[in-house]
C-alpha positions in Angstrom: -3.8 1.0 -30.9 -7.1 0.1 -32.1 -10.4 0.8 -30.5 -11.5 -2.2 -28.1 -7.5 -3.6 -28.5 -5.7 -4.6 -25.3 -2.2 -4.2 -26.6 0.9 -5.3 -24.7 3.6 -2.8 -24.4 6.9 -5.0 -23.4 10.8 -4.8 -23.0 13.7 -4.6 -20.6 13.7 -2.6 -17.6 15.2 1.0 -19.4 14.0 0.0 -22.6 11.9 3.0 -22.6 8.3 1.4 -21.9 7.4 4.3 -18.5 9.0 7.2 -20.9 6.6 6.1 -23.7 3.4 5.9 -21.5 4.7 9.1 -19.5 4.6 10.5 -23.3 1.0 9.6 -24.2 0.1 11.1 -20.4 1.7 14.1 -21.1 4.2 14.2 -17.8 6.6 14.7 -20.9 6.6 16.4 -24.3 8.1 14.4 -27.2 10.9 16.1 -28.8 10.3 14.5 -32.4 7.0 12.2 -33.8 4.2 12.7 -33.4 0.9 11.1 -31.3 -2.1 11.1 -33.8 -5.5 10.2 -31.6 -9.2 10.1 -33.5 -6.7 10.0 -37.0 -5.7 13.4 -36.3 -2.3 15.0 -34.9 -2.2 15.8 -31.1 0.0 17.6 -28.8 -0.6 16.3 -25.1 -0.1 18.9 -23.2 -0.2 17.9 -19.5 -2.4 15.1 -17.7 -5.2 17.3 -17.0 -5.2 17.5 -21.0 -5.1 14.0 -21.5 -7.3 13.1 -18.6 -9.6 15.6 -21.2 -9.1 13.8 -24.3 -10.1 10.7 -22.5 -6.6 9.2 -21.3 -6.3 7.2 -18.1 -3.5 6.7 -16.5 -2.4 4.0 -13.7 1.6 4.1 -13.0 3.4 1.3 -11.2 3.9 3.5 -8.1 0.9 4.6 -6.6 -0.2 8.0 -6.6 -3.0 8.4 -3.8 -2.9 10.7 -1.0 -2.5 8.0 1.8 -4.7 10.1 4.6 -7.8 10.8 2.4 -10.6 8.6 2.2 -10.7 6.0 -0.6 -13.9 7.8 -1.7 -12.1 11.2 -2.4 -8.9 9.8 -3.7 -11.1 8.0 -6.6 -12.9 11.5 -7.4 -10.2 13.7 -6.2 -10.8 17.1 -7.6 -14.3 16.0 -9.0 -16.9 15.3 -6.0 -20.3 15.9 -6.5 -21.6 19.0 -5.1 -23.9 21.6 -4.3 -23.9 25.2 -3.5 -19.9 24.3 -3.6 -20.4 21.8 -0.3 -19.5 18.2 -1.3 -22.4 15.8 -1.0 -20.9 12.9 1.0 -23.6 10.7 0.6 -23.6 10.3 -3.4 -19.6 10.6 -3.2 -20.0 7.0 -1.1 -22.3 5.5 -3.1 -20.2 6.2 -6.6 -17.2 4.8 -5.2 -19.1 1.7 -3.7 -20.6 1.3 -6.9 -17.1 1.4 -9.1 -14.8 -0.3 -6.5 -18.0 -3.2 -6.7 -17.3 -3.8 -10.3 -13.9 -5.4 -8.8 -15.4 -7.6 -6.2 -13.8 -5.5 -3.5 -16.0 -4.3 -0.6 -14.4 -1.9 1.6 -15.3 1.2 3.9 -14.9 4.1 1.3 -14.9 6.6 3.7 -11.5 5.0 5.4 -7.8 6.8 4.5 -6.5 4.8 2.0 -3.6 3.9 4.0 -5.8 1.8 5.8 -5.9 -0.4 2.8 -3.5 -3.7 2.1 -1.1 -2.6 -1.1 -3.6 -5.1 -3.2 -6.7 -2.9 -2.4 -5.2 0.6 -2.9 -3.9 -1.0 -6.6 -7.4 -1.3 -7.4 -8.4 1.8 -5.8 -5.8 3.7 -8.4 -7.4 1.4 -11.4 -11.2 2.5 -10.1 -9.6 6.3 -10.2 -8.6 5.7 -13.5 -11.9 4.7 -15.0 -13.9 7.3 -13.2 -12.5 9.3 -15.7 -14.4 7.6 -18.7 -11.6 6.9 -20.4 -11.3 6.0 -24.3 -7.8 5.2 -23.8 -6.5 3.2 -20.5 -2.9 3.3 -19.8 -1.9 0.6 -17.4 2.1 0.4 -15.8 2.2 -2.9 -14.0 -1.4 -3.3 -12.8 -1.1 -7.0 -11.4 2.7 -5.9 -9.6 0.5 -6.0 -5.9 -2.5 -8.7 -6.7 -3.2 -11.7 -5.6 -4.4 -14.5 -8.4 -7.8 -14.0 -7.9 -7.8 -10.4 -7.8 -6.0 -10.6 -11.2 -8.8 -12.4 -12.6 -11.1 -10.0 -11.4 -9.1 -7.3 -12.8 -9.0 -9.0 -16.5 -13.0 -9.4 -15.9 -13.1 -5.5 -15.5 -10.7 -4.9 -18.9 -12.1 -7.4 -21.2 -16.0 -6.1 -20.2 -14.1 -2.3 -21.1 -12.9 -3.2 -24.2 -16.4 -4.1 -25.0 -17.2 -0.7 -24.7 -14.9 0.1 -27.6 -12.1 1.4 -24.9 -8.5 1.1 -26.1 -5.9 -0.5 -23.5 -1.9 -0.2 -23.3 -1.1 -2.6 -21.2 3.1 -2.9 -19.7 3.7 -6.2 -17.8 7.0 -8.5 -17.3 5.2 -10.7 -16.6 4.8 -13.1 -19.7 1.8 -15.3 -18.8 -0.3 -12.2 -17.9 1.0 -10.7 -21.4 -0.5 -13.8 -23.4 -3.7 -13.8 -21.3 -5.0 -10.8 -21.7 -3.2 -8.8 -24.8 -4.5 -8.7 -28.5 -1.1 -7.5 -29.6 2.3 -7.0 -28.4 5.0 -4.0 -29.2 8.7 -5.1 -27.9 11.1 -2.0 -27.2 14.8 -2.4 -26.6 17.1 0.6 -25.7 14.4 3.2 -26.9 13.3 1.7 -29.9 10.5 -0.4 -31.9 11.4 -4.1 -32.2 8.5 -5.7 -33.6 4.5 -5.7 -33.1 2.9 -9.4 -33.2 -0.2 -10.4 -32.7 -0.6 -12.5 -29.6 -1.9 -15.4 -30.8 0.4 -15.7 -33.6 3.6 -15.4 -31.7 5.1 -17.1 -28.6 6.3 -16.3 -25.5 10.1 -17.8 -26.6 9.8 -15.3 -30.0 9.2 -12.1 -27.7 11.5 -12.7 -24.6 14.1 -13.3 -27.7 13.3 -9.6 -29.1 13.4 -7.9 -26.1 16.7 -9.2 -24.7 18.5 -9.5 -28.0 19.3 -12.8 -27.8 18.0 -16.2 -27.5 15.7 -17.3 -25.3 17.8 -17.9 -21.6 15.6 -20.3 -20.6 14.5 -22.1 -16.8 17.7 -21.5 -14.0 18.7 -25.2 -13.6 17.2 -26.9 -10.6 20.7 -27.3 -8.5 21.5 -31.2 -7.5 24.0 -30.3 -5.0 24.2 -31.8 -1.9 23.0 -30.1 0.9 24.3 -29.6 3.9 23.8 -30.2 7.4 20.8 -28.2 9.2 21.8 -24.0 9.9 18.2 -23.1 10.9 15.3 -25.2 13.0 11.9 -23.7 14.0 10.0 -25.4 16.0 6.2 -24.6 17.2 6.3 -20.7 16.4 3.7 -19.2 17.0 3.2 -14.7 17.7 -0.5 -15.4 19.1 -2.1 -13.1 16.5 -0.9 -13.4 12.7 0.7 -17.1 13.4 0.9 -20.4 15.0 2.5 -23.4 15.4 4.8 -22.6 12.4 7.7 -25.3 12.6 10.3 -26.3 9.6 14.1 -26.6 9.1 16.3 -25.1 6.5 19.4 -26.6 5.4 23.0 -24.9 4.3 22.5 -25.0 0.7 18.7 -25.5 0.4 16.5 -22.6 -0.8 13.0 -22.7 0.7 10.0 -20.8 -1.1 7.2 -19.8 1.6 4.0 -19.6 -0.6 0.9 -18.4 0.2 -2.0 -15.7 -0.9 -2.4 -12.3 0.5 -3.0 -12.1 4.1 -1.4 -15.3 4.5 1.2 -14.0 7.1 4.1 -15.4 4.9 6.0 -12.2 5.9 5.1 -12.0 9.8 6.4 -15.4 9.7 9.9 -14.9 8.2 10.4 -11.3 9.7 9.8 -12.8 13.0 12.7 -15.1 12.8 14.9 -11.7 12.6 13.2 -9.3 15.3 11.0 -7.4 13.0 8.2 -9.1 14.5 6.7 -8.8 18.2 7.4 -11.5 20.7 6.7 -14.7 20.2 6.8 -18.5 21.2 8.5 -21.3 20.5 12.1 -22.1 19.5 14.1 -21.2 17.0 17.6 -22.5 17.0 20.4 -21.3 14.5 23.5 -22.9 14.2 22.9 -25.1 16.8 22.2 -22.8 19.4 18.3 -21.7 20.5 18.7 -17.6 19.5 15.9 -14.9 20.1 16.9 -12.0 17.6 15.4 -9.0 19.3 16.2 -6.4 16.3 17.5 -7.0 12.8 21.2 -5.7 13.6 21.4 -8.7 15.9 20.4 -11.3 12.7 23.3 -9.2 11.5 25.8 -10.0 13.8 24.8 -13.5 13.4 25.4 -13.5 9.5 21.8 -13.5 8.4 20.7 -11.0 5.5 17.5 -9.6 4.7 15.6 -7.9 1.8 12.5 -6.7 2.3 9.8 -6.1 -0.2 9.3 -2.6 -0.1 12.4 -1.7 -1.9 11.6 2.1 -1.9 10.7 2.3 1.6 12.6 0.0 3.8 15.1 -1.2 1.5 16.7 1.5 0.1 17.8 5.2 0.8 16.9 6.8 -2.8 18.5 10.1 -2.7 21.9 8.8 -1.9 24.1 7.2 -4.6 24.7 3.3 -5.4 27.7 3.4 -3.6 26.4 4.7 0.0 23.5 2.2 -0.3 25.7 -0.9 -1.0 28.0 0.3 1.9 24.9 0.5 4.5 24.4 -3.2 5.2 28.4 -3.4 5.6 29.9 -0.6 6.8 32.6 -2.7 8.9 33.6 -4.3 5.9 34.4 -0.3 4.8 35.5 1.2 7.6 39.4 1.7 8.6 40.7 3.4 11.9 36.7 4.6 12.3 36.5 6.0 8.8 34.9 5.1 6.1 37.1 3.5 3.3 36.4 5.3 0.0 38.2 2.7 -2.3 37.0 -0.1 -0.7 33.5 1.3 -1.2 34.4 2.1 -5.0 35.3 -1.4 -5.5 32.5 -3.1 -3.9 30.4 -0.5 -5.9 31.9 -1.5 -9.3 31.8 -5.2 -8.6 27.7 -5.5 -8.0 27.1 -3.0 -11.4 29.3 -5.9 -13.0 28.0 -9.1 -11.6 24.2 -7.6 -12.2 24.5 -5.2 -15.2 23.1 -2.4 -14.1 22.2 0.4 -16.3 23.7 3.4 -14.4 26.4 6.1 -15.0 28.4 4.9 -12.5 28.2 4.7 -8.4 27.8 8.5 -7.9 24.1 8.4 -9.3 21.7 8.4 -7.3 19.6 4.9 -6.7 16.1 6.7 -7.1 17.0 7.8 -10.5 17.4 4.2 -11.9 14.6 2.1 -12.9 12.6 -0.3 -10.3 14.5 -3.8 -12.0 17.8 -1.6 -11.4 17.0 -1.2 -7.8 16.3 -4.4 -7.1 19.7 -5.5 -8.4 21.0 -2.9 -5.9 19.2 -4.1 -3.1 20.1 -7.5 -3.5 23.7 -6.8 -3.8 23.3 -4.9 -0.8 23.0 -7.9 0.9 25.0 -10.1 -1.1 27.8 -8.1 0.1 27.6 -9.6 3.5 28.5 -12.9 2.3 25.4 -14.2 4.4 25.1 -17.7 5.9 21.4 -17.5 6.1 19.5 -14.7 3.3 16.1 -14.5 3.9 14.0 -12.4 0.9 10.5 -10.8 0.0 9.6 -10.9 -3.6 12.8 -11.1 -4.9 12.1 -10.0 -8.2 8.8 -7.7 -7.7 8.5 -5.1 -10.7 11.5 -6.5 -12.8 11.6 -7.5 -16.4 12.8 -11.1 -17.6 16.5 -10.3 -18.2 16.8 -9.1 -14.7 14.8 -12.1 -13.8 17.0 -14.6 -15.0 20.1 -12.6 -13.7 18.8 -12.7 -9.9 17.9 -16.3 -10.3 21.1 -17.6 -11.1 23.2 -15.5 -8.7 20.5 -17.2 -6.2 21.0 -20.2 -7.4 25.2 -19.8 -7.2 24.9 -18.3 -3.8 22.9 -21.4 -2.7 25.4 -24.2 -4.8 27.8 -22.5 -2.6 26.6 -23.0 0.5 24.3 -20.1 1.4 20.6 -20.9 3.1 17.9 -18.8 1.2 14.2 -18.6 2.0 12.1 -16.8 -0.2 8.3 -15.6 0.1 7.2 -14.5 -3.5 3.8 -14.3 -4.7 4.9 -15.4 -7.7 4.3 -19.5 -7.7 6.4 -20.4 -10.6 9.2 -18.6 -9.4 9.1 -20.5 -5.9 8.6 -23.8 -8.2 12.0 -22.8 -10.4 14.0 -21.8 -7.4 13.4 -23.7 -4.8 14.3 -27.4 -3.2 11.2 -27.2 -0.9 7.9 -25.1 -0.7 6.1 -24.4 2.5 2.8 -23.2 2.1 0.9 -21.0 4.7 -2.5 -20.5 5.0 -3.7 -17.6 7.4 -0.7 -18.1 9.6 0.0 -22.0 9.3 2.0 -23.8 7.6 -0.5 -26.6 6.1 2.0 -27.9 3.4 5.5 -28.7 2.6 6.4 -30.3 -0.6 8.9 -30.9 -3.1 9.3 -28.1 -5.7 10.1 -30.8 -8.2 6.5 -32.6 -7.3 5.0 -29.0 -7.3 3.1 -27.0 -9.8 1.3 -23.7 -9.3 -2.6 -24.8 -9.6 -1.6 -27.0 -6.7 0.0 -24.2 -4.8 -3.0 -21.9 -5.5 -5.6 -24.8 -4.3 -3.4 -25.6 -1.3 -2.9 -21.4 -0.1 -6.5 -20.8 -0.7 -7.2 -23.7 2.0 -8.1 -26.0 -0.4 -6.8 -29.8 -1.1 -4.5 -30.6 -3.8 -4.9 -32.1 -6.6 -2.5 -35.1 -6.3 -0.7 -35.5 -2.8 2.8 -33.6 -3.5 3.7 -33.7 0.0 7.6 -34.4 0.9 8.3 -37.7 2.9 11.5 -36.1 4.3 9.9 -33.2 5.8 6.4 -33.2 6.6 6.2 -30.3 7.9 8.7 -30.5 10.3 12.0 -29.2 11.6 14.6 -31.5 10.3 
């Protein structure tokens, strides 16, 4: 990496791209090689070492202390201070300063936990370059920002490399790749495919090298018929994050909910399921009016859910595959009151098939696999259950294009075969590719519902932010309204 270079460091979910950076951190030592910084040969000892060489770090999972104040977790271990007593004051106005250079105002004297996920991201990035870094190590930066704060964030790293300040930056997600990188390094299974420089390659060229084949291309938009109506909402409202939210979903139809952060997207959808607090309105499934007062009863009712949160509300991570894929089913695996080892085993060995996940086997445990590997998990999880209605948050947060692809078309197959699916994703051209219909909430209404095939994603970004559209994309069928 050269001096003032953002460079792109891409591949596969277990293609090695967290061992390299945890290498140049020094949360491991490299067995063979050797790292070479200023032109001459380095041994990075720990993070404290690197931190001293001038190596920042940001990792995909966050690593703040949730019930400190944002202040403390940017400067944590190095608050200004005299006669060993902190001086509050200055601590406040450094981290006001720093977190201004990303447009974000907040209290810095609040816990972190306080904070939306978007906000403690950039708190973690503002920790990061407190440090004066030379070097800036980055592990999915954008994975919890909205648009506009990823512009904001691309602001702050192009005025760095200014500054001379070297960049590793690990993203799946192409378009950001081909924004913001000066060159890309592909890995597969451990190893160096090719370096390019960005603006001599194309996006087709390094998904190619990273998956080992050709390019997989857009899922299909399905044709099928749809079926009759499964779900009807009509006037919805919870009387503080929502109102007046009405639509209809058919058997068959996959429905993106759109919308920028603080939109309520998720408030809407985990009302419909009794993770939500009471609300008004109707909502009828099947044909018959239903008020879901806990998720087990969406259950009983054959409707699925994955949250977004894999690590915290989706999955148990220091129990194996095999427990987690049984959780959501245990009926399905049960005989005479006890659980049915085989019938677990088989189920088990099925979803590592149909997703090709990279594991030893069911017996290891889900939090050892990487975040794409999960994912697959999770979703199979739910797949399982055969669901009439599957209703899913980011369905393919943190995971790399192969494993993108992969989820798409098993969504797309469930759907051709008659399953309901609504997705909320922050990702716009995902909800374009995937879905028959877009609804698209702006703080806690519904204020458009279009055709995916008449959608694109400036006009999705225009129409969440509260703003017209650019051409009037709105469906005829629907309008808006149950169906």
């Amino acid at each position: 990496m050269r001096p003032g270079e953002i460079h792109a460091l891409v591949g596969e979910n277990g293609a090695g791209k967290s061992t390299c950076i945890s290498l140049l951190y020094g949360l491991n030592k490299p067995k063979t090689g050797e790292i070479l910084f200023d032109g001459a040969q380095t041994q990075i000892q720990s993070p404290a070492h690197a931190q001293q060489l001038g190596v920042g770090c940001v990792f995909q999972e966050l690593s703040l202390a949730g019930s400190l104040s944002v202040a403390e977790n940017i400067f944590a271990g190095r608050a200004p201070s005299k006669f060993g007593k902190v001086i509050w004051s200055e601590l406040r106005a450094r981290a006001e300063a720093l977190l201004a250079e990303f447009d974000l105002t907040v209290d810095v004297s609040k816990p972190v936990d306080s904070l939306p996920i978007s906000s403690r991201q950039i708190v973690e990035i503002a920790k990061a370059l407190s440090l004066d870094s030379r070097v800036l190590l980055l592990d999915e930066p954008t994975s919890a920002l909205t648009p506009d704060e990823v512009e904001g964030l691309f602001s702050v790293l192009r005025n760095l490399t200014q500054k001379g300040i070297g960049i590793v930056y690990v993203s799946h997600h192409m378009s950001e790749i081909f924004q913001i990188s000066d060159r890309i390094t592909v890995l597969r299974d451990g190893q160096t495919i090719t370096t390019e420089s960005t603006a001599e390659t194309t996006q087709a060229h390094i998904v190619s090298s990273m998956i080992g084949s050709a390019h997989p291309g857009d899922v299909e938009r399905s044709e099928d018929q749809l079926g009759d109506v499964l779900m009807r909402v009509n006037n919805l409202s919870d009387g503080t994050h929502f109102e007046d939210v009405s639509f209809g979903i058919r058997r068959g139809e996959i429905v993106g909910l759109a919308g920028l952060l603080g939109s309520r997207r998720s408030e809407i959808v985990r009302s419909l399921i009794g993770l939500g607090g009471s609300v008004t309105g109707k909502i009828e499934f099947k044909g018959q009016e239903v008020s879901f007062n806990n998720l087990r009863a969406a259950m009983d009712a054959n409707i699925g859910f994955v949250p977004e949160e894999r690590k915290t509300e989706g999955l148990f991570l220091d129990y194996p595959i095999s427990t987690n894929l049984a959780a959501a089913n245990l009926e399905k695996h049960t005989r005479l009151g006890m659980l049915n080892g085989r019938s677990i085993a088989r189920a088990s060995r099925d979803a590592i098939d149909a997703f090709s996940v990279k594991t030893g086997g069911p017996d290891e445990i889900v939090g050892s696999l990487s975040g794409g590997n999960q994912q697959k998990i999770l979703l199979s999880k739910w797949l399982e259950r055969e669901p009439e209605l599957l209703i899913i948050e980011e369905p393919t947060k943190g995971v790399d294009v192969g494993a993108k692809f992969q989820i798409h078309t098993e969504l797309k197959r469930r759907a051709a075969a008659g399953t309901a699916i609504i997705i909320v994703s922050s990702d716009f051209p995902e909800l374009v590719a995937l879905s028959n219909r877009i609804l698209v909430v702006h703080q806690g209404q519904v204020v458009a519902d279009v055709l995916a095939s008449e959608a694109d994603e400036d006009g999705l970004i225009r129409m969440a932010a509260g703003l017209p559209a650019p051409t009037d994309a709105s469906s005829n069928l629907y309008e808006g309204k149950p169906t």
